[in-house]
N, CA, C and O atoms as CSV, one atom per row, in Angstrom:
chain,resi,resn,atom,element,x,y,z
A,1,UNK,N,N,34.279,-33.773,-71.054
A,1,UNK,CA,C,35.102,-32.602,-71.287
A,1,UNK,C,C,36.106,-32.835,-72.413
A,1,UNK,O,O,36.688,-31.825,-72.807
A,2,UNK,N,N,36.358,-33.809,-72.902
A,2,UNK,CA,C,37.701,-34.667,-73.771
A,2,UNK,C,C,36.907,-34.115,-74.828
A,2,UNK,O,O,37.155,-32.979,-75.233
A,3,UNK,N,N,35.638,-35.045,-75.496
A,3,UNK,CA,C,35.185,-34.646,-76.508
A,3,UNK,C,C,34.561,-32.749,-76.683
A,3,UNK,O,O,34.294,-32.303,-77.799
A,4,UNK,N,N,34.469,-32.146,-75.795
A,4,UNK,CA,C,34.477,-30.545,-75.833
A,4,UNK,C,C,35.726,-29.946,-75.990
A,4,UNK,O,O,35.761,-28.966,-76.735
A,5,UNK,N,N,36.566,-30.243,-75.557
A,5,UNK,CA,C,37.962,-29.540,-76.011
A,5,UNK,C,C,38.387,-30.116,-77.657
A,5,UNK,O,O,38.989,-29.402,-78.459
A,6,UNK,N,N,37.974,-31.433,-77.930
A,6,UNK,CA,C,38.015,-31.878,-79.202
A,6,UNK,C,C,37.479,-30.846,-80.107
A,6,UNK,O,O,38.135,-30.176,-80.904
A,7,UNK,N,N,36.086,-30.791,-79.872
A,7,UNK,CA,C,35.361,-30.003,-80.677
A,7,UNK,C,C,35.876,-28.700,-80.860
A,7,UNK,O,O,35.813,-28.211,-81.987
A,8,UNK,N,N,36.561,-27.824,-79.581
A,8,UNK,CA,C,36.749,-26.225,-79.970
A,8,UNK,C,C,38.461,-26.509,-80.453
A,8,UNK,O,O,39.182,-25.579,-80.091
A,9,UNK,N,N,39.051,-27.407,-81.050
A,9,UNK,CA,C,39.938,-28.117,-81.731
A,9,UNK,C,C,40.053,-27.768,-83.076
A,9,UNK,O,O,40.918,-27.173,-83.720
A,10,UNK,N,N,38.878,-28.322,-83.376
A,10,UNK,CA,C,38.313,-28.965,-84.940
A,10,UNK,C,C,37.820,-27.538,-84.977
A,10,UNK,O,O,38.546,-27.022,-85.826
A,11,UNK,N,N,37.020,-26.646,-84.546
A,11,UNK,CA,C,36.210,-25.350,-84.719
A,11,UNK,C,C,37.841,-24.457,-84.844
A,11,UNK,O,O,38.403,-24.078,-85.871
A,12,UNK,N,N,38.052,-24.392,-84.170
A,12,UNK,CA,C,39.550,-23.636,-84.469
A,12,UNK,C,C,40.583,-23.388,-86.131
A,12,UNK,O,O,41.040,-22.497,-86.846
A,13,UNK,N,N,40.481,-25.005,-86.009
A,13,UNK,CA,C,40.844,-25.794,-87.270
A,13,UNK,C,C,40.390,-25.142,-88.541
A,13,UNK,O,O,40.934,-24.364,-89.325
A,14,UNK,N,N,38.705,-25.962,-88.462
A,14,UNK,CA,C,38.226,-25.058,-89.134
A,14,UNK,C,C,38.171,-23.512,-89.568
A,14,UNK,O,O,38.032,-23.089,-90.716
A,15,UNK,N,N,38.296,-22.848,-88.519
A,15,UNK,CA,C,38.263,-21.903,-88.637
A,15,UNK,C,C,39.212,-20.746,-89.680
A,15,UNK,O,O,38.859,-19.777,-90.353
A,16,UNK,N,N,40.812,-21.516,-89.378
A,16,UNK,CA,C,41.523,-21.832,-90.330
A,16,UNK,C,C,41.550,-21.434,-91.164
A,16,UNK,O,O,41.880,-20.323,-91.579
A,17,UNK,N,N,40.944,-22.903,-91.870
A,17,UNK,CA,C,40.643,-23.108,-93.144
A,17,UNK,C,C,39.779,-22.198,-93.952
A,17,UNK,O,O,40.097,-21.924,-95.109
A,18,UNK,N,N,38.504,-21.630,-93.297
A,18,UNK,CA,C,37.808,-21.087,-93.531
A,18,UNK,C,C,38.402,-19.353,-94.218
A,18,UNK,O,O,38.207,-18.840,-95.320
A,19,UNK,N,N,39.113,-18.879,-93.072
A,19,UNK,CA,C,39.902,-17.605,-93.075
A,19,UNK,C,C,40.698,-17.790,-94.482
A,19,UNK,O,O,40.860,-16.892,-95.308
A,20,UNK,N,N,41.210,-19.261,-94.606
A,20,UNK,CA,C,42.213,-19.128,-96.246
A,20,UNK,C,C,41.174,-18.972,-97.319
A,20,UNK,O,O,41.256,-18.156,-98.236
A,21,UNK,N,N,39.987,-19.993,-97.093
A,21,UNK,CA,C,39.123,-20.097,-98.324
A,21,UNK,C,C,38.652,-18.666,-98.887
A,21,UNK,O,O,38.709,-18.477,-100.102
A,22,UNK,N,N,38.165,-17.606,-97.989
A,22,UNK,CA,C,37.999,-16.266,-97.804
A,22,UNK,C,C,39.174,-15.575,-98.741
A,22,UNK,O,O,38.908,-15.195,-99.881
A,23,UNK,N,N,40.344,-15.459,-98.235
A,23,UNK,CA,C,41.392,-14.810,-99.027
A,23,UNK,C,C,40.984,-15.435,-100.563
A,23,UNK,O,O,40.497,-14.683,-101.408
A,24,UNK,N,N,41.231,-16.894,-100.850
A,24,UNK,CA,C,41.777,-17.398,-102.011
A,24,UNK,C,C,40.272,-16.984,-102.646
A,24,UNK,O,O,40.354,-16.695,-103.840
A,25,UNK,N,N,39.218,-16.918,-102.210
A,25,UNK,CA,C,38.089,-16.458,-103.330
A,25,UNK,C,C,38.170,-14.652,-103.603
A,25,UNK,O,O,37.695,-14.018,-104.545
A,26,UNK,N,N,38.938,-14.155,-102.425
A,26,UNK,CA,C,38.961,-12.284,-102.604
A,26,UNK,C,C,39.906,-12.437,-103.974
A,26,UNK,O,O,39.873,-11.846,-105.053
A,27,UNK,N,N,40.651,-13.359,-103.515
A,27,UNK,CA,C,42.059,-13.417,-104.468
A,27,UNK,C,C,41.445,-13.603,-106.281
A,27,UNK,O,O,42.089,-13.090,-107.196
A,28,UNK,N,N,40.435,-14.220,-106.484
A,28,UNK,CA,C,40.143,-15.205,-107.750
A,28,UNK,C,C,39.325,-13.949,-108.412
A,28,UNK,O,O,39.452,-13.469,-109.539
A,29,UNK,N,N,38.249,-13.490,-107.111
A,29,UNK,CA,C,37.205,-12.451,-107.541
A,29,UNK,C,C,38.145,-11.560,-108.208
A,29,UNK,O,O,38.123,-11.629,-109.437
A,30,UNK,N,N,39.117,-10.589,-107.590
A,30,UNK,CA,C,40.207,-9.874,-108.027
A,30,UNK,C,C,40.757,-10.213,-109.434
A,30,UNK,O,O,41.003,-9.384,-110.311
A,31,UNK,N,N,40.890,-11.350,-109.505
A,31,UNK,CA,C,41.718,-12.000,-111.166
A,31,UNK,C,C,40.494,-11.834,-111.852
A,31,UNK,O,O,40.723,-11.034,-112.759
A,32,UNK,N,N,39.256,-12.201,-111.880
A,32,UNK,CA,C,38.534,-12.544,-113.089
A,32,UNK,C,C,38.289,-11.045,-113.358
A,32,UNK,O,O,37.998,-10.703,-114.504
A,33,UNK,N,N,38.399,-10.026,-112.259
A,33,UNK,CA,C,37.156,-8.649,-112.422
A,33,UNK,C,C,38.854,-7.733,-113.457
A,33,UNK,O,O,38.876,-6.630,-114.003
A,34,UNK,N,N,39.809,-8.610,-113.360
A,34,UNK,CA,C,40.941,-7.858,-113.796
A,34,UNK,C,C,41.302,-8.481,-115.519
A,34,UNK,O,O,41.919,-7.900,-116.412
A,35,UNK,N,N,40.651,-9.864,-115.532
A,35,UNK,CA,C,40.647,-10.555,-116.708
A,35,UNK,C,C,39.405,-10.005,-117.348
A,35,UNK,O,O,39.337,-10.016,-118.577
A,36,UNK,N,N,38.697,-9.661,-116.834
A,36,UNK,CA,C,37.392,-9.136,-117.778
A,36,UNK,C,C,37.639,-7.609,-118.093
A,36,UNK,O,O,37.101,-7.242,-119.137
A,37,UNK,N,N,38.341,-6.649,-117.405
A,37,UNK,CA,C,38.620,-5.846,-117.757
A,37,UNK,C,C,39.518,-5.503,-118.734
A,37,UNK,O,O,39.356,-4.502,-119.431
A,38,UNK,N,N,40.918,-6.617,-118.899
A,38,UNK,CA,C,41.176,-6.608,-119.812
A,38,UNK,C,C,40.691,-7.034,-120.805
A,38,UNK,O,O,40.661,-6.283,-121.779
A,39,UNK,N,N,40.150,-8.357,-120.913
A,39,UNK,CA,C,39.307,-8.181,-122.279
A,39,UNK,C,C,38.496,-7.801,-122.906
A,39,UNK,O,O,38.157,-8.151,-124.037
A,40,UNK,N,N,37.885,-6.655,-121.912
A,40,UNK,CA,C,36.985,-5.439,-122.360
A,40,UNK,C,C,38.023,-4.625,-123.076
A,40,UNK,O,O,37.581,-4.310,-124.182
A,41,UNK,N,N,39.262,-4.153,-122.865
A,41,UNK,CA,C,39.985,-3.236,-123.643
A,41,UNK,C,C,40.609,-3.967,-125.251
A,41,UNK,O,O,40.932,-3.562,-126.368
A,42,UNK,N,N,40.553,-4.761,-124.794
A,42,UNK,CA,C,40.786,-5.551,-126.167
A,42,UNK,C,C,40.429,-5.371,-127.379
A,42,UNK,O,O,41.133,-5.096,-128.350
A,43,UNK,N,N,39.268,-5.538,-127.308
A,43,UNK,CA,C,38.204,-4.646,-128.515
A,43,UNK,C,C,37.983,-3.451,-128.646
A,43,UNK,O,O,37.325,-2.850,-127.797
A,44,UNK,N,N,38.492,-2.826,-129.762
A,44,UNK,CA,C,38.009,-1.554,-129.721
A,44,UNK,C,C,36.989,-1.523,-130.367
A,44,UNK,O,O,37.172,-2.092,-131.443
A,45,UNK,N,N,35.800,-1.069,-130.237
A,45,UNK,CA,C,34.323,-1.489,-130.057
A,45,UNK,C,C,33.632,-0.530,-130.303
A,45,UNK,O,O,34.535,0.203,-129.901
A,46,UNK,N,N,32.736,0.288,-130.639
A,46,UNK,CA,C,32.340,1.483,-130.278
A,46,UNK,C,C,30.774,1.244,-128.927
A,46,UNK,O,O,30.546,1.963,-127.954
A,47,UNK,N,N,29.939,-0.058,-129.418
A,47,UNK,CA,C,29.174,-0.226,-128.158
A,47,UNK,C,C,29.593,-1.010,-127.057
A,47,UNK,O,O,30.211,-2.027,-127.371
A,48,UNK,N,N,29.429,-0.816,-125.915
A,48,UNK,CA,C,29.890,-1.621,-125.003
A,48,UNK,C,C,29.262,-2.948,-124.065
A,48,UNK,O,O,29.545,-3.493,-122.998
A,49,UNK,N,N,27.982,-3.147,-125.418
A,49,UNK,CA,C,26.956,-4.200,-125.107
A,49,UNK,C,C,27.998,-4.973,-125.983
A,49,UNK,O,O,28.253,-6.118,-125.612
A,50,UNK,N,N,28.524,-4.578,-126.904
A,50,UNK,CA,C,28.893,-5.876,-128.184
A,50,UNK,C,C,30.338,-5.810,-127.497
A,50,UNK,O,O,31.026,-6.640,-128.091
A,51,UNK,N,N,31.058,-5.212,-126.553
A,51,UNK,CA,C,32.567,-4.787,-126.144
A,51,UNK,C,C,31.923,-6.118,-124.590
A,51,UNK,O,O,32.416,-7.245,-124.573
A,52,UNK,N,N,31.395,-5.912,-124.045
A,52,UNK,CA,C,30.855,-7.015,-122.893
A,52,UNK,C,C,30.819,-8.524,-123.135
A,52,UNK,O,O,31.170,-9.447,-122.399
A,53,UNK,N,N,30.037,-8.528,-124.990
A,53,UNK,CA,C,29.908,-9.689,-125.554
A,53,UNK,C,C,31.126,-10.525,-125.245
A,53,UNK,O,O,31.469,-11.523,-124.611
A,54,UNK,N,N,31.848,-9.057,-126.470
A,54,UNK,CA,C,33.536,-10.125,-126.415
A,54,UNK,C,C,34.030,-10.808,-125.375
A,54,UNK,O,O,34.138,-12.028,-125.256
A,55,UNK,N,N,34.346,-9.890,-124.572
A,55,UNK,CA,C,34.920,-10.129,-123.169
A,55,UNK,C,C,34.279,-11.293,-122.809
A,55,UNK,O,O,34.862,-12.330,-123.123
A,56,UNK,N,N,33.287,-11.382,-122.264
A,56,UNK,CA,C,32.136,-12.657,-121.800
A,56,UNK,C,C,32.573,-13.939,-122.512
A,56,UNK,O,O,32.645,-15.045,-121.975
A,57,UNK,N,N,32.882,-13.624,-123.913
A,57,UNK,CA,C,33.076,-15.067,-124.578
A,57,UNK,C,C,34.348,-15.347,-124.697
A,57,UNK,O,O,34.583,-16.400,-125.291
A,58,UNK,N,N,35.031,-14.886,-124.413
A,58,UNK,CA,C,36.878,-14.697,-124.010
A,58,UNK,C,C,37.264,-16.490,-123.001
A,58,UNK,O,O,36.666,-17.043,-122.078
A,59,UNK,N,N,38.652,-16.902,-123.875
A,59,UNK,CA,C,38.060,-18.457,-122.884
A,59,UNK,C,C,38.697,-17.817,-121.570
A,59,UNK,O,O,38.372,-18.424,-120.550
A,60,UNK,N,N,39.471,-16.803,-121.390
A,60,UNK,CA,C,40.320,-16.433,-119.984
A,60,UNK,C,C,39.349,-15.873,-119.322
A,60,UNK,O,O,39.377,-16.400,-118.209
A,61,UNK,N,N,38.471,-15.077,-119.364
A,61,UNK,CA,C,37.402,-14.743,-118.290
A,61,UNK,C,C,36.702,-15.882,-118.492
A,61,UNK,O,O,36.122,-15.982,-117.411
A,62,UNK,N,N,36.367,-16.794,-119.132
A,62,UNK,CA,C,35.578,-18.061,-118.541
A,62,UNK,C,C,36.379,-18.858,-117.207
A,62,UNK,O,O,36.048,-19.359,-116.133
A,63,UNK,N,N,37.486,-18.661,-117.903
A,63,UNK,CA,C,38.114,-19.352,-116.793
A,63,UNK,C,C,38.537,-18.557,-115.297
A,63,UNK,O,O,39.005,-19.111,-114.302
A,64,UNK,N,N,38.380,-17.826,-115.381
A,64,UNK,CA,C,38.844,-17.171,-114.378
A,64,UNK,C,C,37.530,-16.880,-113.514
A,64,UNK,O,O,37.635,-16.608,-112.318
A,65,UNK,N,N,36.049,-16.958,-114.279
A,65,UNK,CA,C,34.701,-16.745,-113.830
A,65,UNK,C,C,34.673,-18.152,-113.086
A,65,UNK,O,O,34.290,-18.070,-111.919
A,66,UNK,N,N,34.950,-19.221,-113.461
A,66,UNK,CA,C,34.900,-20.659,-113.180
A,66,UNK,C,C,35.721,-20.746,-111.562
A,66,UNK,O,O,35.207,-20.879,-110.452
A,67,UNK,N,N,37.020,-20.627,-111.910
A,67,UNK,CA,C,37.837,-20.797,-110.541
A,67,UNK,C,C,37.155,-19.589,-109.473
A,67,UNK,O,O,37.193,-19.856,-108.272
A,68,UNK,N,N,36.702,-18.622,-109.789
A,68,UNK,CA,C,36.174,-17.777,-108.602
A,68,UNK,C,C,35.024,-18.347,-108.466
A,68,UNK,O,O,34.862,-18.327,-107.246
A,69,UNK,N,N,34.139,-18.832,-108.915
A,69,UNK,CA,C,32.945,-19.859,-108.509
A,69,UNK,C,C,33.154,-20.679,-107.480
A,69,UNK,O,O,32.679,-20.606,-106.347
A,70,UNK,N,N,34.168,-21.764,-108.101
A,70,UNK,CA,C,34.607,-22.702,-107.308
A,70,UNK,C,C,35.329,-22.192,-106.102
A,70,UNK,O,O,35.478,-23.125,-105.313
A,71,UNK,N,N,35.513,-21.785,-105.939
A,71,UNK,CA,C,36.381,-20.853,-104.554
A,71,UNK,C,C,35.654,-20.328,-103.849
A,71,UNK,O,O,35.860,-20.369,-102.637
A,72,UNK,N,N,34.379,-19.551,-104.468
A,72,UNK,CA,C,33.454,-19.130,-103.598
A,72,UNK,C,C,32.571,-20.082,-103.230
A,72,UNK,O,O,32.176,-20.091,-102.064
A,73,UNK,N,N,32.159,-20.943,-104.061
A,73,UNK,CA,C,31.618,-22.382,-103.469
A,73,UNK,C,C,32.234,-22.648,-102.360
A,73,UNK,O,O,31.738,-22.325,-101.281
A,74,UNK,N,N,33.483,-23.317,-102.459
A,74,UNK,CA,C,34.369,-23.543,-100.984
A,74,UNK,C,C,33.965,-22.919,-100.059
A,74,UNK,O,O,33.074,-23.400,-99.359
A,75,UNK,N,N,34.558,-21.539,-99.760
A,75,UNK,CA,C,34.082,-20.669,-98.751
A,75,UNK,C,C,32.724,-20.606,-98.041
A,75,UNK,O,O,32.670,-20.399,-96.829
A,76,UNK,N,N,31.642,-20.782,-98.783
A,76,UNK,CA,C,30.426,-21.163,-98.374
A,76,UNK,C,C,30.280,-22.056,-97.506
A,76,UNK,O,O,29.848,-21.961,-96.357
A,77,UNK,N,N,30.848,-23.407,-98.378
A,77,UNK,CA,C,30.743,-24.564,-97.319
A,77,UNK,C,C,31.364,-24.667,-96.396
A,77,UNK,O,O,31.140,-25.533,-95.551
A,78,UNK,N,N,32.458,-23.675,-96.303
A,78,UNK,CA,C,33.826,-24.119,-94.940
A,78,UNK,C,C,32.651,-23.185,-93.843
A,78,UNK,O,O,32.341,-23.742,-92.790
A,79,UNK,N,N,32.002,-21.678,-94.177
A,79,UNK,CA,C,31.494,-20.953,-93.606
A,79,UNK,C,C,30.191,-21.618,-92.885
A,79,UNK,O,O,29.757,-21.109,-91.851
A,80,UNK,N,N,29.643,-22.651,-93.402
A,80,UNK,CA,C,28.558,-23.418,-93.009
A,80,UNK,C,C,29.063,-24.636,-92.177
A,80,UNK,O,O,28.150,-25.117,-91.507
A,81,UNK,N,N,30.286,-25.283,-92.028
A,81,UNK,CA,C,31.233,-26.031,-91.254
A,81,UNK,C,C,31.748,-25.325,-90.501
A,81,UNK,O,O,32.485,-25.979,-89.763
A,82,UNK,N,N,31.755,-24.106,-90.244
A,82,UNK,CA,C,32.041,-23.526,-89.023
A,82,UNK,C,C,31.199,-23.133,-88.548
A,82,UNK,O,O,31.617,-22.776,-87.447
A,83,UNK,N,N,29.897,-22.859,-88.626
A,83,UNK,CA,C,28.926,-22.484,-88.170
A,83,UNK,C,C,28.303,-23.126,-86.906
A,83,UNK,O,O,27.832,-22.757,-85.830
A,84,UNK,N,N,28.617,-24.649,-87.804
A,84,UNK,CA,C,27.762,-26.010,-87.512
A,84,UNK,C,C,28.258,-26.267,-85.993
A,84,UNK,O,O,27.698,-26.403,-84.905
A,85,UNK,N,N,29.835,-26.262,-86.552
A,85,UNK,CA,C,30.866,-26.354,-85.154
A,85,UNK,C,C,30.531,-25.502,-84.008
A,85,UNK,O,O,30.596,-25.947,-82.862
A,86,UNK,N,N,30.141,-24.177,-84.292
A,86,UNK,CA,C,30.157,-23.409,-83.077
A,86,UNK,C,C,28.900,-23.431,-82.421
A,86,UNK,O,O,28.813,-23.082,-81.243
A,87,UNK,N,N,27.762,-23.869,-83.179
A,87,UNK,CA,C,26.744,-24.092,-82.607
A,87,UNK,C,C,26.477,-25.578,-81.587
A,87,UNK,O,O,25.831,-25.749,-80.552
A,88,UNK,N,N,27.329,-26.520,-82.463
A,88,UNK,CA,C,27.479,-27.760,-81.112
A,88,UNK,C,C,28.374,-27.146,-80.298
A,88,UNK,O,O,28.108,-26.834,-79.137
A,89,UNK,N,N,29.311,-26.972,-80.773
A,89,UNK,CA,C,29.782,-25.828,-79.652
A,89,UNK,C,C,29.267,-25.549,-78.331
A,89,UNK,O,O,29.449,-26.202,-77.304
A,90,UNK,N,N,28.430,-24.225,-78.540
A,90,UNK,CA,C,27.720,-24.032,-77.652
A,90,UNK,C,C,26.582,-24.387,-77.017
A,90,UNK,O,O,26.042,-23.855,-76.046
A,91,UNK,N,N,26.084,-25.867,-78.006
A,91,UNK,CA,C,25.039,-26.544,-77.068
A,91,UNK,C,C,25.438,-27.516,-75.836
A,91,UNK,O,O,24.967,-27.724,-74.718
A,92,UNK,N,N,26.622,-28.051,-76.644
A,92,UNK,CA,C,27.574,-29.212,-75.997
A,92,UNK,C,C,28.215,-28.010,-74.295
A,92,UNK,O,O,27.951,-28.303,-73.129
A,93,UNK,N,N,28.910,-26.947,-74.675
A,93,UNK,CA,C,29.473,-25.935,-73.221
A,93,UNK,C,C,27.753,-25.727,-72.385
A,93,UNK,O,O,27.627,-25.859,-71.168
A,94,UNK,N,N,26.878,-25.478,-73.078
A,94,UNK,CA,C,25.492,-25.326,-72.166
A,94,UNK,C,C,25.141,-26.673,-71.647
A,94,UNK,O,O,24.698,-26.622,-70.499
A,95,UNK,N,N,25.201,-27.713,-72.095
A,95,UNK,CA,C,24.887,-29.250,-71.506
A,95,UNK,C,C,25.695,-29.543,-69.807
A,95,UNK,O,O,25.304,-29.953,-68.714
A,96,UNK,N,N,27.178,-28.992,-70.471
A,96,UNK,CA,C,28.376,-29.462,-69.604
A,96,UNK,C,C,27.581,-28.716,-68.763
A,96,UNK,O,O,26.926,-29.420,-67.995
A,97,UNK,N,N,27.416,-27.523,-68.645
A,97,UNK,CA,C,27.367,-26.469,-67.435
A,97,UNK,C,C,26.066,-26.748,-66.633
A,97,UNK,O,O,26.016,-26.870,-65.409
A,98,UNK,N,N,24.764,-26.852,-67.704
A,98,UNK,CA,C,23.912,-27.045,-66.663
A,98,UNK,C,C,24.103,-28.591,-65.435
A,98,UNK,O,O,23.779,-28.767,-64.260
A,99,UNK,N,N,24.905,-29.600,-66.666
A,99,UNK,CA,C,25.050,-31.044,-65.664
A,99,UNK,C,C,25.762,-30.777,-64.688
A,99,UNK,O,O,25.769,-31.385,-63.617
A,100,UNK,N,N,26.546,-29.659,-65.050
A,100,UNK,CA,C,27.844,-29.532,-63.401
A,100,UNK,C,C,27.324,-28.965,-62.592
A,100,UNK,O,O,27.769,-28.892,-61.446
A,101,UNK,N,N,26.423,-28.509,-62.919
A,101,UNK,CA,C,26.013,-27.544,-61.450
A,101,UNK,C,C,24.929,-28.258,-60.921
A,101,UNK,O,O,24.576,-28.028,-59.764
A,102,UNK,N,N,24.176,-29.350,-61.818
A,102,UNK,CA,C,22.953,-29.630,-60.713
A,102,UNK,C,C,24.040,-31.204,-60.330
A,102,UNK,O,O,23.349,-32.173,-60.647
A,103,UNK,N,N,24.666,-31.421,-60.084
A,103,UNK,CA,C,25.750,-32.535,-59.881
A,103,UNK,C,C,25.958,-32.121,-58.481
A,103,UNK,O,O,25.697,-32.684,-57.418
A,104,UNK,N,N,26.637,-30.691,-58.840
A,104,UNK,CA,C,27.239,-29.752,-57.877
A,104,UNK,C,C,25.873,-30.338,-56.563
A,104,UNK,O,O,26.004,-31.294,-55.799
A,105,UNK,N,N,24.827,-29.542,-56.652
A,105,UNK,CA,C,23.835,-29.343,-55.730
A,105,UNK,C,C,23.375,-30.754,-55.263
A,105,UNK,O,O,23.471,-30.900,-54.044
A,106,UNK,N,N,22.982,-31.638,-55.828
A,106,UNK,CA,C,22.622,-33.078,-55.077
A,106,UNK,C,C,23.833,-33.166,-54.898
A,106,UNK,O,O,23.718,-32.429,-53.919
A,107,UNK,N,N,24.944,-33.383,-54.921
A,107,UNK,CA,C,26.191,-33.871,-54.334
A,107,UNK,C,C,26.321,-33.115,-52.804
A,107,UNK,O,O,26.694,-33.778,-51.835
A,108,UNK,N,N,26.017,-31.826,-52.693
A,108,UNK,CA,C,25.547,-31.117,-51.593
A,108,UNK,C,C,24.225,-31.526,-50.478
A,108,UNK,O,O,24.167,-31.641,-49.253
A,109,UNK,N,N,23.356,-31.652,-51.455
A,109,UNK,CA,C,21.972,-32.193,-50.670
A,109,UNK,C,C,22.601,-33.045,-50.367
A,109,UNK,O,O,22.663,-32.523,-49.254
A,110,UNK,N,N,23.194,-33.944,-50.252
A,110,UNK,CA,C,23.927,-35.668,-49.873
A,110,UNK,C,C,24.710,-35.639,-48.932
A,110,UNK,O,O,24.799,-36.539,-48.097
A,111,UNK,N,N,25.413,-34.550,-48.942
A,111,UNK,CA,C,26.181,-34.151,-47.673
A,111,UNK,C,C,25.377,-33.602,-46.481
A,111,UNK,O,O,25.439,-34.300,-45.469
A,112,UNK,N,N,24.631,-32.477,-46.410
A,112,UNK,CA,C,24.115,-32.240,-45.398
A,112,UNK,C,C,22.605,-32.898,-44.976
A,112,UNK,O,O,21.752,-32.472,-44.198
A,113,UNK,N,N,22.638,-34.063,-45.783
A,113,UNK,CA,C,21.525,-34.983,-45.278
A,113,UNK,C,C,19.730,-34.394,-45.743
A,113,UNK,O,O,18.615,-34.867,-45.518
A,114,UNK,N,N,20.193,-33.230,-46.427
A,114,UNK,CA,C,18.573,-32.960,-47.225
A,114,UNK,C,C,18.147,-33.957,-48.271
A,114,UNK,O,O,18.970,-34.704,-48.801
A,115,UNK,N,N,16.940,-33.972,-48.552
A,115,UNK,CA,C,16.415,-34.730,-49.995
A,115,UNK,C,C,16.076,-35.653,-49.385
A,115,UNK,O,O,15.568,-36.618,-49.956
């Protein structure tokens, strides 16, 4: 039971973490889609294939394309570390339960002299 309360600990924990990684990539997506928009206005352009160009090759939407990558990377993996957790999780609470109860029952058969 020590190491099961550990675990919905760490899943918690995680969980956390996970919930920030979420914000800080809404947060990044938000900056780059606001950095590319501005450097779409930047150019006054008349096509907006060669007005996209600019923008695209802009080093601030690179960078801002980069850190929302990396952020959404994160999130992925925290989302796949929590996953992982809740699924031992719930193999580890199904183990406990089925062992307690057939514990339960021969500990019974033992008492009233069946088996």
């Amino acid at each position: 039971m020590e190491l099961f309360g550990e675990l919905v600990a760490w899943s918690a924990f995680v969980n956390t973490l996970l919930n920030e990684r979420i914000s800080d990539a809404e947060q990044a997506e938000e900056d780059y889609e606001q950095t590319f928009s501005t450097a779409l206005t930047d150019h006054h352009i008349e096509s907006v294939t060669v007005a996209k160009a600019y923008a695209t090759a802009s080093p601030a939407v690179a960078e801002a394309k980069e850190k929302f990558q990396m952020l959404d990377a994160e999130r992925r993996a925290f989302r796949a570390y929590y996953e992982n957790l809740k699924e031992d999780q719930f193999y580890l609470s199904r183990e406990l339960t089925r062992r307690g109860h057939g514990a339960a029952f021969d500990r019974r058969d033992d008492r009233w002299g069946k088996g």
